[in-house]
MARLODO-923493 format. One record per residue: x, y, z of N, C-alpha, C in turn. Coordinates in pm, whole numbers, plus 50000, padded with zeros to 5 digits. Atoms other than C-alpha are relative to their C-alpha. Layout:
N
X	Y	Z	X	Y	Z	X	Y	Z;
...
//
This chain:
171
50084	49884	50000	50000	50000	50000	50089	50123	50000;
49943	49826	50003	50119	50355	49902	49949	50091	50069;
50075	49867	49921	50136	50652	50125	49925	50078	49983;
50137	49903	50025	49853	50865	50137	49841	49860	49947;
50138	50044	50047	49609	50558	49976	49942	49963	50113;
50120	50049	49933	49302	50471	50112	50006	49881	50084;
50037	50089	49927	49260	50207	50361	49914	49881	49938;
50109	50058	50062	49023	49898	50255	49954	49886	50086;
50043	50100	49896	49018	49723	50596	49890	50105	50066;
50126	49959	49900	48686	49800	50793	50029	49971	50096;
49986	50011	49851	48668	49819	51151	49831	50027	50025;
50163	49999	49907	48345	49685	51353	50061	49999	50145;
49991	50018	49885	48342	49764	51695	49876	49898	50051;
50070	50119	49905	48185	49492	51915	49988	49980	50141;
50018	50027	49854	48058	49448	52298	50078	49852	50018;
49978	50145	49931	48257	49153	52464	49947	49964	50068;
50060	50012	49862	48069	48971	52704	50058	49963	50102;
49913	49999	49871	48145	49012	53053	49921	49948	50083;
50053	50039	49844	48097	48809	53379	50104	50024	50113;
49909	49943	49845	48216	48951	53707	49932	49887	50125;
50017	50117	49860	48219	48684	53994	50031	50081	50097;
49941	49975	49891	48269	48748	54343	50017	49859	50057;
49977	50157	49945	48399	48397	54500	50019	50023	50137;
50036	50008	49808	48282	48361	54854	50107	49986	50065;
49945	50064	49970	48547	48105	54912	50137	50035	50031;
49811	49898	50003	48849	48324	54862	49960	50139	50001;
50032	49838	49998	48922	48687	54892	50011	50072	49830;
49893	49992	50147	48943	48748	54516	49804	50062	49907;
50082	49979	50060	48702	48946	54287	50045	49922	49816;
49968	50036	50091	48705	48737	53913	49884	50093	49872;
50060	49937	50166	48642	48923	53532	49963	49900	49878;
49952	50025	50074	48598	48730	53281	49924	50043	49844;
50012	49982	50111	48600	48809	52942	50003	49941	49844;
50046	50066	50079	48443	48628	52652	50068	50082	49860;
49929	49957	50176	48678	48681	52293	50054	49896	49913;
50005	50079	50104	48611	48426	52070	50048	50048	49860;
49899	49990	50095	48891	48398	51795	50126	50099	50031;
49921	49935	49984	49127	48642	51969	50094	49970	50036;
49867	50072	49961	49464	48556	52038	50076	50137	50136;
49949	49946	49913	49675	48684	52348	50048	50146	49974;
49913	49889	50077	49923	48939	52129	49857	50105	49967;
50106	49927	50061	49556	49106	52036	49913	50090	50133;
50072	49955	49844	49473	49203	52397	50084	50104	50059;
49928	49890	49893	49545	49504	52626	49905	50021	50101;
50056	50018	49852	49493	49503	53007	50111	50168	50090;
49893	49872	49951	49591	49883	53178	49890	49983	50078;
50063	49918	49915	49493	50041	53489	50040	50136	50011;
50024	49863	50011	49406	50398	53502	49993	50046	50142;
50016	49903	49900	49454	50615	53788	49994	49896	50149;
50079	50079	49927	49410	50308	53998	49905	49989	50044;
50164	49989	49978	49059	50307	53982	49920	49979	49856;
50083	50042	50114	48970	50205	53612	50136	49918	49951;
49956	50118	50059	49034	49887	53432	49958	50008	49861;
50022	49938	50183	49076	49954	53032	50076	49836	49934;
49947	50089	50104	49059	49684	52849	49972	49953	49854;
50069	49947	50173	49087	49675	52430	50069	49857	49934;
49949	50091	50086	49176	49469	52157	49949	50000	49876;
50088	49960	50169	49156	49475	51777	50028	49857	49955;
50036	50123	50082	49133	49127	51561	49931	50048	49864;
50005	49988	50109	49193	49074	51215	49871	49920	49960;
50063	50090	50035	48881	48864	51109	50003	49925	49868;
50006	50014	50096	48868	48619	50847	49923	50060	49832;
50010	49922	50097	48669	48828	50607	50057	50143	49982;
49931	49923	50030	48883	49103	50635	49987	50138	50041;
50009	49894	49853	48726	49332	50905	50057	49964	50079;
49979	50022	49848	48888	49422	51203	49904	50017	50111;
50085	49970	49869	48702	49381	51546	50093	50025	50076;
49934	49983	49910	48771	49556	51795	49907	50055	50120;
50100	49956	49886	48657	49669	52130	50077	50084	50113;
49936	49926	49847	48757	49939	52452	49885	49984	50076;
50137	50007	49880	48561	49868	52791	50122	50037	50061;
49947	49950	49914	48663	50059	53056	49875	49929	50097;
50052	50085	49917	48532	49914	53390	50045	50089	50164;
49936	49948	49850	48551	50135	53742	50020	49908	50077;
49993	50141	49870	48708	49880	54002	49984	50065	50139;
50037	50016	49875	48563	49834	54318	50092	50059	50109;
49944	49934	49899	48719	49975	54606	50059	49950	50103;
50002	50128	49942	48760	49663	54776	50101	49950	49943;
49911	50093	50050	49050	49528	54576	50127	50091	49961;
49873	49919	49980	49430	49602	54560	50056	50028	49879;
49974	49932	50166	49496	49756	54188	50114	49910	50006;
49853	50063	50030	49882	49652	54236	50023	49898	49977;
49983	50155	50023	49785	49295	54226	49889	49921	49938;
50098	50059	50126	49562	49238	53937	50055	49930	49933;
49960	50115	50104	49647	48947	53702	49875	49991	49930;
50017	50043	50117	49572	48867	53370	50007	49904	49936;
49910	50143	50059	49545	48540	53203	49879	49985	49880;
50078	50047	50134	49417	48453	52856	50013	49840	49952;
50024	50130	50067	49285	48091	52750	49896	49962	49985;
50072	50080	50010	49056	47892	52597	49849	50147	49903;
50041	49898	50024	48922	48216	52448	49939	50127	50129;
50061	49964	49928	48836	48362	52771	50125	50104	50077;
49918	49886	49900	49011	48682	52960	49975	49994	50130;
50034	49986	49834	49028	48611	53346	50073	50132	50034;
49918	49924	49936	49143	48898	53505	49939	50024	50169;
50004	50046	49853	49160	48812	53916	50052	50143	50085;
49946	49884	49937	49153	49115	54133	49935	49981	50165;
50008	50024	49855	49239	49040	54513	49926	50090	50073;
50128	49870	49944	48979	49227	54767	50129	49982	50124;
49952	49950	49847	49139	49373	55088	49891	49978	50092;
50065	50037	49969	49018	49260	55362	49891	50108	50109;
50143	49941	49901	48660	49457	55567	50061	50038	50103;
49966	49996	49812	48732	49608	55890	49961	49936	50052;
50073	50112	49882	48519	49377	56041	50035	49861	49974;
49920	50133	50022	48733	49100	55894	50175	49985	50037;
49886	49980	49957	49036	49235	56043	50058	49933	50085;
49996	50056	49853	48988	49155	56403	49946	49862	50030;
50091	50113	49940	48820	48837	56334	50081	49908	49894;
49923	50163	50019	49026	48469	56354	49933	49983	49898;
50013	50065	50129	49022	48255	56034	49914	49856	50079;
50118	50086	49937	48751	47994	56086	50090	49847	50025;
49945	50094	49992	49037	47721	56072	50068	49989	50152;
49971	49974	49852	49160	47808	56430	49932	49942	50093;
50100	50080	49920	48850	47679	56579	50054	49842	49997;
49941	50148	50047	48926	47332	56397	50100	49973	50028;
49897	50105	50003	49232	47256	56443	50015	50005	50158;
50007	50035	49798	49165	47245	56871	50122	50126	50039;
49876	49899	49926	49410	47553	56896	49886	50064	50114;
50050	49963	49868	49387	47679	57231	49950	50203	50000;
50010	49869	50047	49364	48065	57104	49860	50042	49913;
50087	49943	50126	49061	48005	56887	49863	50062	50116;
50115	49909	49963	48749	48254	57018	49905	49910	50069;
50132	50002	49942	48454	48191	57272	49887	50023	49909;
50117	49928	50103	48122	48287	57154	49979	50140	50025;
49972	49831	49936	48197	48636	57377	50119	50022	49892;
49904	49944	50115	48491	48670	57067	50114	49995	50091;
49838	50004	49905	48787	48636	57383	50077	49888	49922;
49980	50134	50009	49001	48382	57361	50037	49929	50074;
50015	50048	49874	49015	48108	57543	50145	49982	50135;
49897	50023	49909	49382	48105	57675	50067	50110	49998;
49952	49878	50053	49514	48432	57704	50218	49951	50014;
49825	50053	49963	49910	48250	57820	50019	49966	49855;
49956	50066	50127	49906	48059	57464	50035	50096	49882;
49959	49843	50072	49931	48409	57274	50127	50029	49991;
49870	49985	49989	50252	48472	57386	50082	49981	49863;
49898	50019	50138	50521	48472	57147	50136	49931	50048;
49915	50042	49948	50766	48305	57372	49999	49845	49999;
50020	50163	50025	50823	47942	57422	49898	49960	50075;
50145	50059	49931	50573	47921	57675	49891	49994	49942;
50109	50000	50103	50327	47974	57411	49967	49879	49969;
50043	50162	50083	50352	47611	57308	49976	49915	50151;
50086	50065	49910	50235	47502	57692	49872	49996	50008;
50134	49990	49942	49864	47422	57759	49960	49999	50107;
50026	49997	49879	49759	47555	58044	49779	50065	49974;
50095	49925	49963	49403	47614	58162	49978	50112	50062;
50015	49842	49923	49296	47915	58330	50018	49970	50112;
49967	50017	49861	49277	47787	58672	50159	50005	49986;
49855	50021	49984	49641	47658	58644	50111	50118	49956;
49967	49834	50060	49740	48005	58435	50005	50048	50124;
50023	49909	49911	49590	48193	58732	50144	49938	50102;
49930	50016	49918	49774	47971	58957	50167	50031	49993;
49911	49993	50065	50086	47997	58788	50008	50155	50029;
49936	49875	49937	50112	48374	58791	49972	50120	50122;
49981	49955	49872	50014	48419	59140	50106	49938	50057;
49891	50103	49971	50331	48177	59225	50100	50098	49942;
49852	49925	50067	50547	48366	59019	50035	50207	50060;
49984	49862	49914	50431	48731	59182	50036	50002	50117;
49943	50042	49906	50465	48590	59500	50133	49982	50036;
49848	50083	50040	50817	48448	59427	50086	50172	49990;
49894	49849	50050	50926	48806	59237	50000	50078	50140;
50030	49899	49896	50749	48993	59600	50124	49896	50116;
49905	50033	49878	50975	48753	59854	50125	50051	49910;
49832	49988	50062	51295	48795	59624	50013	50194	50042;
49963	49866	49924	51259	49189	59672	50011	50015	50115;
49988	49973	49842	51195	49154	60023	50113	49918	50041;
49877	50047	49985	51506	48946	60025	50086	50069	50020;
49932	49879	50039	51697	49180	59885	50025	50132	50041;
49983	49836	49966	51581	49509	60037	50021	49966	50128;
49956	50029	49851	51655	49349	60378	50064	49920	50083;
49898	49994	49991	51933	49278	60339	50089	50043	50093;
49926	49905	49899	52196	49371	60607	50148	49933	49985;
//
């Protein structure tokens, strides 16, 4: 083709179809995007301002139009821009965008804590049940009940209160 001639490819723009999941099961909002005959190299995935998801693509078609398409998409507010992924197969555009987690999912144990008999996992008052097992020390890995807890660091205040009075009277 010579500079300046005419063009003689057409361009149809086209809606892709889109399904947006939210998956209970995980923290993860899913896109996906329906582009039958498009190949990977034909795709573009940007974020804008971190807060819009632009995504285009043109395709040569066998009769000799191009399709193409721009959807822009405001993302949720709920999910961490910096760690969006992209994956193309099977004709289908996933793009997986992790949610941050609720304030009210902050302060609250993972439901596997209960199960596995740890001694830390929540009451139905939200405490927990051993406040000694918290620790970050080695004693952390003892099981003590509360009685025996209690008993335990009245023994040990006791102990620290004679050792001063040891000490300060002294002669």
């Amino acid at each position: 083709m010579e500079k300046g001639e005419a063009s003689n490819v057409s361009y149809e723009e086209f809606e892709p179809f889109c399904k947006w999941k939210k998956l209970d099961d995980s923290d993860v909002h899913v896109l996906e995007v329906h582009l039958p005959e498009f190949k990977k190299e034909e795709l573009r995935v940007r974020i804008k301002n971190n807060s819009i998801l632009a995504i285009s693509g043109e395709h040569l078609a066998n009769d000799g139009k191009k399709m193409q398409f721009n959807r822009e998409i405001k993302l949720p507010k709920d999910i961490y821009p910096d760690q969006i992924r992209a994956k193309f197969g099977g004709s289908v555009l996933s793009i997986t965008m992790p949610k941050k987690p609720s304030s009210a999912e902050i302060g609250k144990p993972k439901a596997d804590a209960a199960s596995e008999g740890n001694d830390t996992a929540p009451n139905d008052d939200g405490k927990p049940k051993n406040l000694i097992s918290r620790l970050t020390s080695p004693l952390s890995r003892l099981k003590f009940s509360k009685k025996k807890a209690t008993a335990l660091a009245a023994a040990v205040v006791i102990l620290a209160f004679g050792a001063y009075y040891l000490i300060k009277n002294r002669d």
